[in-house]
N, C-alpha and C positions, 0 to 999 in steps of 0.2 A: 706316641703315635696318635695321630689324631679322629676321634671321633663324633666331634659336636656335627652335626648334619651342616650342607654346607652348598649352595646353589648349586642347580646339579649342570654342568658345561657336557655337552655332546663334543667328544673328540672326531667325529667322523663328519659333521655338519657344519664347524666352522667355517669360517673365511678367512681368506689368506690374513698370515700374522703381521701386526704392525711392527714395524722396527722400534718403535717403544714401548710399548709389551713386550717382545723378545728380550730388550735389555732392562727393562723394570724385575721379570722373571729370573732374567740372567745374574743380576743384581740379588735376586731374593735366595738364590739355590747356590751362591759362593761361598766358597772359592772353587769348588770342582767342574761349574757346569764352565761346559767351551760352543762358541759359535762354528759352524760350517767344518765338522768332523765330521768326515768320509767313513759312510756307513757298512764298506767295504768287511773295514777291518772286524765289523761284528758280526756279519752274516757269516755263515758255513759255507755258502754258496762264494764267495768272496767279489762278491759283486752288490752296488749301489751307491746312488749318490749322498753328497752330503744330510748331515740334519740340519736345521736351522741352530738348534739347541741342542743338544746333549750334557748328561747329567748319568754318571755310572753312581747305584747305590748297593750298600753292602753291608745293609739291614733292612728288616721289616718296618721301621720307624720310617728310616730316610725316603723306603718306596709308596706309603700312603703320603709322606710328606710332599713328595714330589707331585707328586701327582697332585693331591687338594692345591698347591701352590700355581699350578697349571691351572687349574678348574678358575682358582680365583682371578687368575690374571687373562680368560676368557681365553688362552689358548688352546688349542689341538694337542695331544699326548699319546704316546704309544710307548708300549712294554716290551723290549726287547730281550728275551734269556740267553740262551745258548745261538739266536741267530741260526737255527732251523726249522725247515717246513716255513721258509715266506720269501719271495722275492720282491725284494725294493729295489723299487726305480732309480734308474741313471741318474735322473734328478730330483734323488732325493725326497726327504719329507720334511713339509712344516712343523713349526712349533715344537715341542717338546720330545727328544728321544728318550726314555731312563732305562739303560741297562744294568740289568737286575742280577745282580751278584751279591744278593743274599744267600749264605750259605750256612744256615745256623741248623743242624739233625740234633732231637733231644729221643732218646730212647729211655722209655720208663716200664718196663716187664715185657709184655705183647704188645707196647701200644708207641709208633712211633711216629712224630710228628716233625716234617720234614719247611723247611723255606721254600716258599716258590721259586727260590735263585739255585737251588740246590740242583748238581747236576746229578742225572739218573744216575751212571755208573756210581758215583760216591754213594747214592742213598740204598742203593743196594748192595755197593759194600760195607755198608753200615749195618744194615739188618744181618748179612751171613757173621758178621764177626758177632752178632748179639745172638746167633742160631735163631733167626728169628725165618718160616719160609712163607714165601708168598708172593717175591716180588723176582726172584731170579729170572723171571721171561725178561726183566727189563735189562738185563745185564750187557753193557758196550750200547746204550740204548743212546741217540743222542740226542741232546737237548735239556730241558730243565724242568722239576716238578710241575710250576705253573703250567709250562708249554704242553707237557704231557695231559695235563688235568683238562684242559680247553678243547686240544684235539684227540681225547681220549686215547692215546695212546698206546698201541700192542704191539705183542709177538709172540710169537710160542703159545697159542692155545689163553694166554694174558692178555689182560688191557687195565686201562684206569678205572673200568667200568666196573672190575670184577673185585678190584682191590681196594681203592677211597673207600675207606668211610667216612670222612665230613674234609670239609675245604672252608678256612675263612674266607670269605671273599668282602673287598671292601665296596663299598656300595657306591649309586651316583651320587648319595647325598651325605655320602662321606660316613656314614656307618660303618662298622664291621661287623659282620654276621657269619654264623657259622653256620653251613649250610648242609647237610645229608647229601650224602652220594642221591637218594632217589631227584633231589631238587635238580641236581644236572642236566637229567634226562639224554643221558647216555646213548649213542647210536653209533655206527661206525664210522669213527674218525673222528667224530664231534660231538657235541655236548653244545648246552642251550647257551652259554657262551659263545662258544664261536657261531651259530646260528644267530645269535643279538645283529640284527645287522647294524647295530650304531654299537660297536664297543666303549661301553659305558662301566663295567663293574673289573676288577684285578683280583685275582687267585693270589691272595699274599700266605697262607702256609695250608700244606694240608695233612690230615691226618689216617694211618692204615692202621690198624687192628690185627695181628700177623698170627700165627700159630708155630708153637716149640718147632724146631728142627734140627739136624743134626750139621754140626759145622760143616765135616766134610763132605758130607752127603751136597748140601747146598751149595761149597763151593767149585764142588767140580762140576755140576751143575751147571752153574755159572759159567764157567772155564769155557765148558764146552757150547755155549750159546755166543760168550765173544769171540771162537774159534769159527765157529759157522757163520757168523758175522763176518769175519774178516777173509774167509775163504769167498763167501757169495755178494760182498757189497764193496763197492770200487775206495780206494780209496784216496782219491780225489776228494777235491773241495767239492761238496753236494748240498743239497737241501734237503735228501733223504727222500722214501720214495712220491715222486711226482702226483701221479694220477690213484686216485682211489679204484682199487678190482670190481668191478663191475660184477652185476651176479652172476653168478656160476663159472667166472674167469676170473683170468688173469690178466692186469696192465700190462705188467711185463712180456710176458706170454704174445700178445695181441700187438705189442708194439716191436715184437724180433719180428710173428709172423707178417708184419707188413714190409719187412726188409729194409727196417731202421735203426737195426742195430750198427752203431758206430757213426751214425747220420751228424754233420757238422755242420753246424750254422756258425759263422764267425770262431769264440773261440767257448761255444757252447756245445758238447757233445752228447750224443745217446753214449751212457755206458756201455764198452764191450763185455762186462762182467756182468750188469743187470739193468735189461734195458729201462726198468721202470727209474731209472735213476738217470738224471744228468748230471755230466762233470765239469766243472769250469776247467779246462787244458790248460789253463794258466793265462790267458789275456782276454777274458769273456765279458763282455758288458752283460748289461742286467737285460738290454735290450735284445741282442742274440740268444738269451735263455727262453725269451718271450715267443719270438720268433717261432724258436725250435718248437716248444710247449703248442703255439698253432699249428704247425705244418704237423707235427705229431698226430694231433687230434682231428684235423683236419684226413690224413691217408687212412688213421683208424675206423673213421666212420665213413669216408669213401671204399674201402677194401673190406668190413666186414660190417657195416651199418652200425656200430655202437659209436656211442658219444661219452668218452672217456672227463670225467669229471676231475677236477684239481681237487688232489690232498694239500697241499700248498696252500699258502694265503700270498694275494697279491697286495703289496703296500705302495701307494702312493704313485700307482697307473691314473 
């Protein structure tokens, strides 16, 4: 893995990639990376256009590597996990995709340190089989360590906020530093990451501190948070919940009472199970998601004057 410090490239500032940079890149990251792979397949949402690049890694080495190799060849890069909570464009993103399917969990007494590729449900099945408790709010939770770490992540009275204790994160000058839960700066839904408006630093593993519990005790625990999951959250292709709760409400809540529950734009729907949720019905561009996501926000704040904020991240609008 690499650490010598290293020019630091702004993935959000660039300009458009040359086609030899791309293939100089494409060249340096073989034999896996591939040109103009439909981003479809990796969102949750099952919608976006192509990348220019892509490149799936499935270690902590291959993901700083990837990455410094982008910085060096002056292209644009983005970290893709579990391809939830972000909707990308019909057309796609520049430069560099890396889907991150690192999934390496090491447990060593209370103290467990998980891959940023690592999916939730695995990493909390990993702690109840160690009786380790702390993290069962995340249980059926979707998406990946990283993703959770960035958009602070909750449920159930949990979040990332309550449970991180450090995150390496690799730097814009190609450092890796481990950082303290307090460095985050923790808030709801987000962390000083995803607040960066120029995404510059990568959550490559993080680490929780957990306390004894009893297996069974944790597991039905568990059981019973993926069972209300699966009773109250649709299960269509989604990007998980849309808008962040407003104070002293509910998204959900505020977008049935505007009588948009079921609301269809192309083949983008309000969930009938919960409307803070959209579903792709099965033929939905990324541009109908959009759509809806305004006209949403738009009747919210005409019918009850709030202005409903996106949990969501937009890529490549």
């Amino acid at each position: 893995m690499r650490r010598e410090p290293d020019v630091n490239h702004n993935p959000s500032t660039a300009g458009e990639p040359t086609q030899g940079a791309l293939s100089a890149l494409a060249d340096a990251l073989a034999p896996g990376a591939r040109r103009g792979v439909p981003l479809a397949r990796f969102t949750a949402m099952r919608v976006g256009g192509p990348a220019a690049l892509l490149v799936l890694v499935e270690s902590l080495d291959q993901l700083a590597d990837a990455v410094e190799m982008a910085r060096e060849h002056g292209l644009p890069w983005r970290v893709l996990g579990g391809g939830c909570n972000v909707l990308v464009a019909d057309r796609g993103l520049e430069g560099l995709v890396i889907v991150n399917r690192a999934d390496a969990v090491s447990v060593e007494g209370q103290t467990v340190r998980a891959a940023s590729g690592v999916r939730m449900p695995l990493l909390v099945r990993r702690t109840v089989d160690a009786c380790l408790a702390g993290l069962t709010w995340a249980a059926g939770l979707p998406g990946t360590v990283g993703g959770a770490v960035v958009g602070n992540a909750g449920a159930f009275d949990g979040d990332m906020a309550g449970s991180l204790q450090s995150a390496a994160v690799l730097e814009a000058n190609g450092e890796i530093v481990e950082r303290p839960n307090a460095w985050f700066d923790f808030a709801y839904r987000t962390s000083r990451l995803k607040r960066e408006r120029e995404r510059e630093r990568v959550v490559l593993e993080a680490t929780f501190q957990l306390e004894p519990g009893d297996e069974e005790v944790l597991r039905n625990r568990a059981d019973e948070v993926v069972a209300w999951r699966r009773a109250h959250h649709p299960s269509h292709a989604t990007m998980g919940s849309t808008f962040k709760n407003p104070p002293d409400g509910y998204a959900g809540e505020l977008i049935e009472e505007a009588g948009l529950k079921g609301y269809r734009i192309g083949g983008a729907q309000v969930s009938e199970q919960h409307a803070n949720f959209l579903v792709n019905t099965g033929d939905a561009a990324a541009g109908d998601v959009l759509a809806l996501i305004r006209h949403i926000q738009a009747e919210v704040e005409r019918q009850f004057g709030v202005q409903l904020a996106l949990e969501i991240e937009l890529l490549g609008w």
